[in-house]
N, C-alpha and C positions, 0 to 999 in steps of 0.2 A: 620223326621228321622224314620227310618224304623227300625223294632226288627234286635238284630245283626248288628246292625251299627255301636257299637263298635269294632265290629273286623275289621273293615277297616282303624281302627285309629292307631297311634303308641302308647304305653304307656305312653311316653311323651306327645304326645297330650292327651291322655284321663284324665292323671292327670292334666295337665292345666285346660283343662276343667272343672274338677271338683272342682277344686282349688278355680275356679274363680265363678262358680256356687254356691259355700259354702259361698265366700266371698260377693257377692249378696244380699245373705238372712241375712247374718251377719251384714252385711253393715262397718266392720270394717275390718283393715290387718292384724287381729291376728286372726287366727281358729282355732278354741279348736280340734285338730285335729292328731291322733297319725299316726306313720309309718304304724301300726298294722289298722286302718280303713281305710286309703288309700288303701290299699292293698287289703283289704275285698271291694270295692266299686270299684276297677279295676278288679278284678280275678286275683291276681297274690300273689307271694311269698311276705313277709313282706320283705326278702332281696332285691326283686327286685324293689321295691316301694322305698328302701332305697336308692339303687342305684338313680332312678332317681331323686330323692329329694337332692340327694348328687349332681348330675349334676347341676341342677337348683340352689341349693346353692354356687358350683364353681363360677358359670354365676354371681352371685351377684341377680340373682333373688329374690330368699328366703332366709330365716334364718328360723332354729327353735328355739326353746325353750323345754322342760320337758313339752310333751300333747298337743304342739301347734307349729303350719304353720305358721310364719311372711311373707308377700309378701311385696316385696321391690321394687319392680319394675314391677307394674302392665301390663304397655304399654308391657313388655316384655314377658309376659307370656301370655299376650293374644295372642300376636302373634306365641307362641307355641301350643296355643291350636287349633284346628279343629275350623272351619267355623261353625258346627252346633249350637254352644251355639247361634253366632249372631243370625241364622237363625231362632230357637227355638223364641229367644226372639221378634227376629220382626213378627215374625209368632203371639205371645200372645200380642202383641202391638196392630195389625191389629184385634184380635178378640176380645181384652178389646174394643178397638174402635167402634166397629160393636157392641158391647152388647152397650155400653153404648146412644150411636145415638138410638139404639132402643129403650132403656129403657126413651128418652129425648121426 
């Protein structure tokens, strides 16, 4: 993924994206996670972050909570989000790989 790659995303997708990138590391569906850092980690207004989090919660995607992102329905949000997370990841899968053969 190349600098500025985000702007060819929709804000839907980029908070998918991110969503599911936070949920990764966390390895749980609850992310300690407010409208107000969503918002900071898209470039966008805390309104608008709200807005789509309000979409996503219509959908039965998500729920929140008071500080925290419930995902409810994984399958479905991956598939809101941009292609690049898979790409990223099979991209660091193919170089763990290749370190690790070396390293054997």
């Amino acid at each position: 993924m190349t600098r500025g790659g985000n702007a060819a995303h929709s804000i839907e997708q980029r908070a998918a994206k991110w969503i599911i990138s936070a949920q990764e590391h966390i390895g749980g569906a609850e992310i300690p996670l407010t409208h107000e850092q969503l918002a900071g980690m898209l470039g966008v207004s805390r309104s608008y972050a709200s807005r789509v989090i309000q979409m996503f919660k219509a959908r039965r995607i998500l729920a929140t909570r008071r500080g925290a992102i419930l995902i409810l329905d994984a399958s479905a949000l991956e598939a809101r989000a941009c292609c690049c997370n898979n790409w990223v990841n099979k991209y660091f899968d193919e170089v763990r790989g290749a370190a690790a053969t070396a390293e054997g």
